[in-house]
N, C-alpha and C positions, 0 to 999 in steps of 0.2 A: 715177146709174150706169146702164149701156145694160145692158137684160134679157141674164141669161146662160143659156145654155141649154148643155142635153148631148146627143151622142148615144145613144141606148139599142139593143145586139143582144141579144137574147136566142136562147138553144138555135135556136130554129126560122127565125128569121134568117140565124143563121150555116149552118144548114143550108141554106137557098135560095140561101148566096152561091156554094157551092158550089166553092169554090178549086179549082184544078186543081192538079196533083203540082208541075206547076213553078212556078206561084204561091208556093206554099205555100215551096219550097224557097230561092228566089230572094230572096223576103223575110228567111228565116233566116240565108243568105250572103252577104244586106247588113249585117245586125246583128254578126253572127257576123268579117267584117272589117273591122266599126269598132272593135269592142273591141280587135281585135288592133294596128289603127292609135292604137289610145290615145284614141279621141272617147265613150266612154262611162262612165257610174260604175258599178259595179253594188256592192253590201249585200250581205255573207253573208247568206243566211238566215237566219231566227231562227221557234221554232216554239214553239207552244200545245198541252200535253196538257191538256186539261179533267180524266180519271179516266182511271186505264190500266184500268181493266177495259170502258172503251168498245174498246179497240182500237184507236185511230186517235190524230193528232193533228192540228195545221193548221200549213199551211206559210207563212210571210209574205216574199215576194220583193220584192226595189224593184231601181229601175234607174232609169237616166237614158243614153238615146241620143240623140246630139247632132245626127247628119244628118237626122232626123226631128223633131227639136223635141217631143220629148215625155220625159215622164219618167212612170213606174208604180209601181202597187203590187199586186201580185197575193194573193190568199190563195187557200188551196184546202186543199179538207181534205183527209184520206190512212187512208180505213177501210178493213180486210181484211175488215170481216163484212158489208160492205154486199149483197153476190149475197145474202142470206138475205133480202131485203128487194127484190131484183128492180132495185137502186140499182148505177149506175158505183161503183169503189172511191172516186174523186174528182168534187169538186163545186169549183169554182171560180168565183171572179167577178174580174174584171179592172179596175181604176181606172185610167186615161189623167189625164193633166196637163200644160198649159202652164206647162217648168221655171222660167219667167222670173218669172210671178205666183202660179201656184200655183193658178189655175182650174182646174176640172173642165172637162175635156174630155169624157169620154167614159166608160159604162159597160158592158161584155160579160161574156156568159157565159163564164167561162173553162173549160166542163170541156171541150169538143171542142178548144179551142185547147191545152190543155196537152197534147194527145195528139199535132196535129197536130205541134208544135213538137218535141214531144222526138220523134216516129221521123224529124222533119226531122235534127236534132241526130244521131241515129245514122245516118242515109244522108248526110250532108255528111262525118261523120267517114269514112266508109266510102271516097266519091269521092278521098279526100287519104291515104288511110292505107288502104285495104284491096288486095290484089292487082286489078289490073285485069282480068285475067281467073278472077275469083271466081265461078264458078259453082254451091256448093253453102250454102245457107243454113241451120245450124239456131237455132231460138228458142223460150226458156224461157220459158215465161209468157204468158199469156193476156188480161191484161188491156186497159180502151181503149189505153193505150200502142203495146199488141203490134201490134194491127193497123197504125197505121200504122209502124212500124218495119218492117212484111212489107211495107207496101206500095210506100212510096218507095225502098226497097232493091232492090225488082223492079224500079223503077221507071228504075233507073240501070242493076240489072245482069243482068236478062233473067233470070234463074239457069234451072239445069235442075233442080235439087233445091231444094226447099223442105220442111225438117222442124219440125216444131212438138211440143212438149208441156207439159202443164200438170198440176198435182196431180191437179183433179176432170177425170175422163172429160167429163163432161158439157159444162166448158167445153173442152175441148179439140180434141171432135168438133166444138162448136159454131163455135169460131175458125177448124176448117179448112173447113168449110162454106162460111163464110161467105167466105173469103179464094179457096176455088177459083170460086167464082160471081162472083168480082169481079175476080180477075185470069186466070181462063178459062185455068189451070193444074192440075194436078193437086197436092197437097198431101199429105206423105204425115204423117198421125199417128202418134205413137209413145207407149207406156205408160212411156219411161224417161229420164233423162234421158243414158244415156251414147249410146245410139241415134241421139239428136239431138245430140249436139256433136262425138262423134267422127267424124273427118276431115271437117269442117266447113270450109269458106275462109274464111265469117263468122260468128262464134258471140257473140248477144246473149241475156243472161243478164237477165230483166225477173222474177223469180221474185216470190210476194208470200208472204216468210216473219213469223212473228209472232217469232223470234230469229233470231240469225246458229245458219247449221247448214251444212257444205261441202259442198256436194252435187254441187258442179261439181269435177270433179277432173282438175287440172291434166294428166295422163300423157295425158289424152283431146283435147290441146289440140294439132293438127297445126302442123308449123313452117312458120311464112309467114302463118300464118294473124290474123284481123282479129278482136279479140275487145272485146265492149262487155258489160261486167256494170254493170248500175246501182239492182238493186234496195234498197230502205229499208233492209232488212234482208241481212248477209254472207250468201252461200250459196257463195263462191272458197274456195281452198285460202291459205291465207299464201305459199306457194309459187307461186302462178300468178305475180306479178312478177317472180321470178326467171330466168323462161325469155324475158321478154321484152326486144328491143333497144329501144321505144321506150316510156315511159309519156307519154300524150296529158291531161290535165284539159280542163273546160272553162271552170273558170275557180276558180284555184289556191288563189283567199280563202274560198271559202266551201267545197272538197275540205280543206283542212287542219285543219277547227274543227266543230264540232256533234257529236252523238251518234249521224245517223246515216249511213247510205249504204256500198255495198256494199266497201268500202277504207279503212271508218275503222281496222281494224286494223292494216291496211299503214302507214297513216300515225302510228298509236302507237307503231309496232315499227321506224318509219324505215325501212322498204322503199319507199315513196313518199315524198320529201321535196324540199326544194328541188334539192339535188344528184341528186338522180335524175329529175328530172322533166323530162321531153323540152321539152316545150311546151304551151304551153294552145294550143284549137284555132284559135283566132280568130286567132292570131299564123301558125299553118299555112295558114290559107284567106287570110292579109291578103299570104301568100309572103314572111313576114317569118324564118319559120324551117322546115328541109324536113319533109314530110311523108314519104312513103314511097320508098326509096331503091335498094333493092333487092327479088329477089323473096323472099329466105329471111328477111327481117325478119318478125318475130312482134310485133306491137304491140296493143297496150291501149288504148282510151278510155273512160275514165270521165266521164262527163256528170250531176252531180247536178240539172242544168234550169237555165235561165237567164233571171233576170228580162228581158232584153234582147230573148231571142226570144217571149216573149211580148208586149211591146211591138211586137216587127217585125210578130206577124203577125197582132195588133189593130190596125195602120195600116192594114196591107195590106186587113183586112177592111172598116173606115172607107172607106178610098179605094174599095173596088167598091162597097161600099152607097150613097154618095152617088151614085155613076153610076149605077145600076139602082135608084135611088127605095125600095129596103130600111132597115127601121128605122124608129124614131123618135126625134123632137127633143121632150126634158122642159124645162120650165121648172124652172134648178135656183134665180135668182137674180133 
């Protein structure tokens, strides 16, 4: 047998490779319209609580995207008490595979990539489904997520308001800090959460609650408006569905089953169900079904993370590292 080897990125790798907004993005909206074209498989999740008084659990994602020749399996874990500890909420490692034999291809750090991927995931939904001339931003939540959801969001829609809030002060002054020093914006913080969502054009809801609790209340939700809640735990009204013309998934198998994510309600109560369900997005970016139609449409995307785009943008990082000499090759075999 001929030596098999892997590639290895770890944290500080991925940081030198440095992706740009539209790297990042371009790779998500290639995966993101295979799926909808039918060239991918993807696995509900399925998750690991070790002890519920740890706080957390681990997420296990698989997929298989066919234009790339690769198939994953991602794990990442999902702690609320990690800031005590000076730790990301999530830690992830990402496993690549050649689907045909089952080789090890490749192994990366997954926790900047799951960031990067899901505010890709909320500005792709945002370009197909939010008003085009969307210029007031607010977002719930502070975590690595949040940032890039503020960033590639600006990144499409220039906004002139951008609001932010977060339970602890601390991270929330820290989020806008660090979000006006990098998009050389003004950022305005707020101590509440109706400040920030009301009369918002895009309102993303990334909250990190230890229950479902409504914190977000629907009457606060402007008509036309672009609305993405996707935290672990409910913080919607049962009522936010009902105002809306479109519900959006990102992909419909693994939105209708598990125990968490911020709609499992809606989907017990049959407010989100087959018959009500607009589209998954992949189907919307593939222009297999319409995205946004008019301007007084109020639409919904729920995105619980997709093994796909983390595969997309574990290639994408593969492909620059080989061209700029980043990384290493392990002897795995």
């Amino acid at each position: 047998m001929d030596p098999i080897y892997i590639d290895y990125l770890n944290a500080f790798d991925i940081e030198a490779l440095d992706l740009t907004n539209d790297e990042i993005l371009v790779a998500i909206e290639t995966s993101l319209a295979a799926q909808g074209r039918g060239q991918t498989v993807i696995e509900p999740r399925v998750h690991l609580e070790p002890d519920a008084s740890f706080h957390g659990h681990f997420n296990v994602l698989r997929g298989y995207v066919a234009p790339l020749g690769l198939a994953g399996v991602k794990v990442v874990g999902d702690y609320v008490d990690n800031y005590k500890l000076g730790y990301p909420s999530e830690f992830g490692v990402l496993n690549l595979f050649d689907p045909r034999t089952g080789v090890p291809k490749a192994i990366l750090d997954a926790t900047v990539i799951t960031d990067m991927r899901t505010g890709a995931v909320t500005a792709l939904g945002a370009r197909h489904l939010a008003r085009k001339g969307s210029k007031v931003l607010g977002h719930i939540g502070a975590r690595g997520t949040a940032y890039w959801n503020v960033r590639l969001l600006d990144h499409l829609f220039d906004f002139d308001e951008i609001r932010v809030h977060s339970r602890r002060p601390e991270s929330r002054d820290a989020f806008g800090a660090k979000l006006e020093a990098d998009l050389g914006k003004k950022i305005t913080v707020v101590d509440n959460w109706r400040d920030c969502v009301e009369g918002a054009d895009i309102v993303v809801e990334a909250s990190r609650l230890s229950q479902p609790e409504p914190l977000l209340k629907t009457e606060w939700i402007k008509k036309g408006a672009f609305v993405v809640p996707y935290g672990t735990m409910s913080a919607v009204e049962l009522s936010l569905t009902d105002i809306m013309a479109k519900l959006v998934v990102d992909d419909w198998g693994q939105c209708k089953t598990g125990k968490f994510g911020s709609l499992r309600a809606h989907v017990e109560t049959g407010r989100l169900s087959e018959q009500t369900l607009h589209a998954e997005l992949g189907q919307v970016v593939a222009g297999l079904k319409p995205g946004r139609e008019s301007e007084d449409e109020t639409i919904l995307l729920w995105h619980r993370g997709l093994s796909l785009s983390d595969i997309a943008l574990g290639h994408a990082l593969l492909s620059k590292a080989r061209s700029t000499g980043i990384g290493q090759r392990l002897r795995f075999a």
